[in-house]
C-alpha positions in Angstrom: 0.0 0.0 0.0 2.9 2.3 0.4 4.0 2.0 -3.0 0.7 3.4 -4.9 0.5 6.5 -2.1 4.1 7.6 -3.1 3.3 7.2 -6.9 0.2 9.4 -6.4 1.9 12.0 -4.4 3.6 13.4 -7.1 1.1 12.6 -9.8 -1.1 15.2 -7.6 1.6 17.8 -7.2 1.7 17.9 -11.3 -1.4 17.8 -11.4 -1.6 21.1 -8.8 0.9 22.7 -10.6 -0.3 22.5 -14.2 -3.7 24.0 -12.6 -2.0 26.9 -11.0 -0.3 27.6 -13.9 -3.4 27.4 -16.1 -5.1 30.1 -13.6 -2.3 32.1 -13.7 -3.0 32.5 -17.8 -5.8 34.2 -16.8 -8.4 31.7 -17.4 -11.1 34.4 -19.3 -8.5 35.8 -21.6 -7.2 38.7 -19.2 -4.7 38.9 -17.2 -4.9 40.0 -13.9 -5.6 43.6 -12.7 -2.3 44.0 -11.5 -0.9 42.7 -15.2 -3.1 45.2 -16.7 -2.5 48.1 -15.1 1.6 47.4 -16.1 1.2 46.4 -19.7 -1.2 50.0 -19.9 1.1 51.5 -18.5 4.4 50.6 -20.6 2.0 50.7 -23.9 1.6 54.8 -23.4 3.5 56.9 -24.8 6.2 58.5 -22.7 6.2 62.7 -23.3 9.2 64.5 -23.2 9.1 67.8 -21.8 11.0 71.0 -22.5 13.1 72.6 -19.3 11.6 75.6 -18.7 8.5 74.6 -21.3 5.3 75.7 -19.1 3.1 77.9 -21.0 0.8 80.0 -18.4 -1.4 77.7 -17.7 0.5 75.7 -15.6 0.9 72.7 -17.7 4.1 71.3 -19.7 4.7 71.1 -22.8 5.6 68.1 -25.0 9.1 68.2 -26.8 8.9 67.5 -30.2 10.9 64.3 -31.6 13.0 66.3 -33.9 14.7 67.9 -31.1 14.5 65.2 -28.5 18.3 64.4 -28.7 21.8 65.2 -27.0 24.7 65.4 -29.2 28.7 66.1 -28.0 30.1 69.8 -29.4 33.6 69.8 -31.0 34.9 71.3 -27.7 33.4 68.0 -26.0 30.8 69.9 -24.5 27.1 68.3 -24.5 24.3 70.0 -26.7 21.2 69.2 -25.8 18.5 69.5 -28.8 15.7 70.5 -26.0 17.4 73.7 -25.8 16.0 74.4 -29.3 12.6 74.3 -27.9 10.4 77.8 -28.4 12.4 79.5 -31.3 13.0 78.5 -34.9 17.0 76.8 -35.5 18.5 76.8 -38.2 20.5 73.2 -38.1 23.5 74.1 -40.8 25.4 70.4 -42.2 29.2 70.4 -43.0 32.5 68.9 -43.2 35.3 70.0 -42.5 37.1 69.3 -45.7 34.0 70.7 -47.7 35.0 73.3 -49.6 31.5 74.7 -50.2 30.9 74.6 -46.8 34.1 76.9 -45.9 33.5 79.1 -48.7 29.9 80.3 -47.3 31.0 79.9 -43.6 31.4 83.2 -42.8 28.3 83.9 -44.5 26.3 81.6 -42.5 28.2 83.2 -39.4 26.9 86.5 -40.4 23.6 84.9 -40.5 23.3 83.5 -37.0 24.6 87.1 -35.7 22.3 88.9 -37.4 19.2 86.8 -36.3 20.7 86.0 -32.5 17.7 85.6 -29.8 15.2 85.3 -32.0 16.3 81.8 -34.3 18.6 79.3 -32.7 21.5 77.8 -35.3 23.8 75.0 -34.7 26.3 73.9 -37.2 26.3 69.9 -37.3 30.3 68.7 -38.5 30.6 65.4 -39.7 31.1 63.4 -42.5 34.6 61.5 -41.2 36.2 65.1 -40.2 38.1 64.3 -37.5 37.6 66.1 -34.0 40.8 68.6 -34.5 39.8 69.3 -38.2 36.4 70.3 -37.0 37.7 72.7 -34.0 40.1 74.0 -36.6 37.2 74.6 -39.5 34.9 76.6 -37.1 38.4 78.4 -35.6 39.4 79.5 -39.1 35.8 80.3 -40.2 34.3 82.2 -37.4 31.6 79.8 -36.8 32.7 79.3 -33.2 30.3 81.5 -31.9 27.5 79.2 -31.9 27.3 76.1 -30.9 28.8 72.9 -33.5 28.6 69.3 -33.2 30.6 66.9 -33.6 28.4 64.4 -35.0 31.1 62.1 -37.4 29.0 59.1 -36.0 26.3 60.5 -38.0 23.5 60.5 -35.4 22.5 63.9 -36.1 22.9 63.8 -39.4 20.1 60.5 -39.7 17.9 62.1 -37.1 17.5 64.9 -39.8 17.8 62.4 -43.2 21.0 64.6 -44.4 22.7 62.5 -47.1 25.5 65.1 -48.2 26.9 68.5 -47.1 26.5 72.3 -47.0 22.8 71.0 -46.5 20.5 73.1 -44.1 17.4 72.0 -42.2 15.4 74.8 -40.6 12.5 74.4 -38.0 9.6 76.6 -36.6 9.2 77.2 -33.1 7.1 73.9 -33.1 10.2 72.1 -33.8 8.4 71.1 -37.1 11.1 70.9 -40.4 9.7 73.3 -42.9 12.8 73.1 -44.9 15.7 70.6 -45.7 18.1 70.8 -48.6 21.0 73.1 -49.7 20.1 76.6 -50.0 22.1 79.9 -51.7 22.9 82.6 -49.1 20.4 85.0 -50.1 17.7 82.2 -50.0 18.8 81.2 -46.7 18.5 84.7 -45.4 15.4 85.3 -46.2 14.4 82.1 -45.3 15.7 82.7 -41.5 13.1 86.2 -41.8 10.5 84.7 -42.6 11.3 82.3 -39.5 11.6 84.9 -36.9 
């Protein structure tokens, strides 16, 4: 008689088991409250929000994905896209063995001083430049007085769909692109004033 008790004994405790673990599926198609209120949870959305974004209401203000980003500066600094949040930017693409790009530098320097405090621009280096060849470029240039990345990686660069240089991609103040794509200096000027 001892025999069949022991073989039962563990026949039962499957048995047990493979019912638990049955209930635990959630038996009616739905998991538990507790499961619910998680998977909810991680399914929404997660909103960014601008420092310093509360309108006067009270409330904060989502960041938009194009500027949702950090990025390292040629001087090894951190650039964080948020700061573009409220004001146009002008987001100006180069290389540092571009040509092109040197040639209208100055020009584009002009630009950002002319329009500084009411449109943000950032130049965005890359391309395989090279961290000294990128400080060098905006030393020689003038374009050191805003703020440049040092994107070689190219993060920036697919963030924005930039394929080649001297290539410029402007925002509104929603942080929506209303231009990408190379632009003359008189274009781009009048481009920026209808911005601000």
């Amino acid at each position: 008689m001892p025999g069949p008790r022991t073989a039962t004994a563990p026949a039962t405790a499957v048995l047990a088991a493979a019912i638990l673990a049955l209930a635990a599926c959630g038996g009616a198609g739905k998991p538990p409250n507790s499961a619910t209120a998680a998977s909810s949870t991680a399914a929404k959305p997660t909103t960014t929000t601008a420092p310093g974004a509360m309108p006067s209401g009270g409330t904060a203000t989502a960041l938009p994905e194009t500027i949702s980003f950090n990025a390292r500066t040629i001087d090894g600094g951190t650039f964080a896209g948020s700061s573009l949040a409220g004001k146009p930017a002008v987001l100006w693409f180069w290389a540092a063995w571009c040509t092109r790009c040197r040639a209208v530098a100055d020009e584009v320097a002009v630009v950002q001083r002319d329009n500084a405090g009411r449109v943000n621009l950032v130049g965005v280096g890359g391309l395989g430049s090279g961290d000294e060849a990128m400080r060098r470029f905006a030393r020689e240039t003038g374009i050191d007085g805003f703020p440049n990345l040092a994107d070689d990686d190219g993060q920036v660069w697919r963030r924005f769909k930039v394929t080649s240089q001297e290539h410029y991609v402007l925002l509104d103040s929603a942080g929506t692109v209303v231009h990408s794509g190379p632009l003359s200096q008189a274009e781009l000027r009048k481009r920026v004033a209808r911005l601000s």
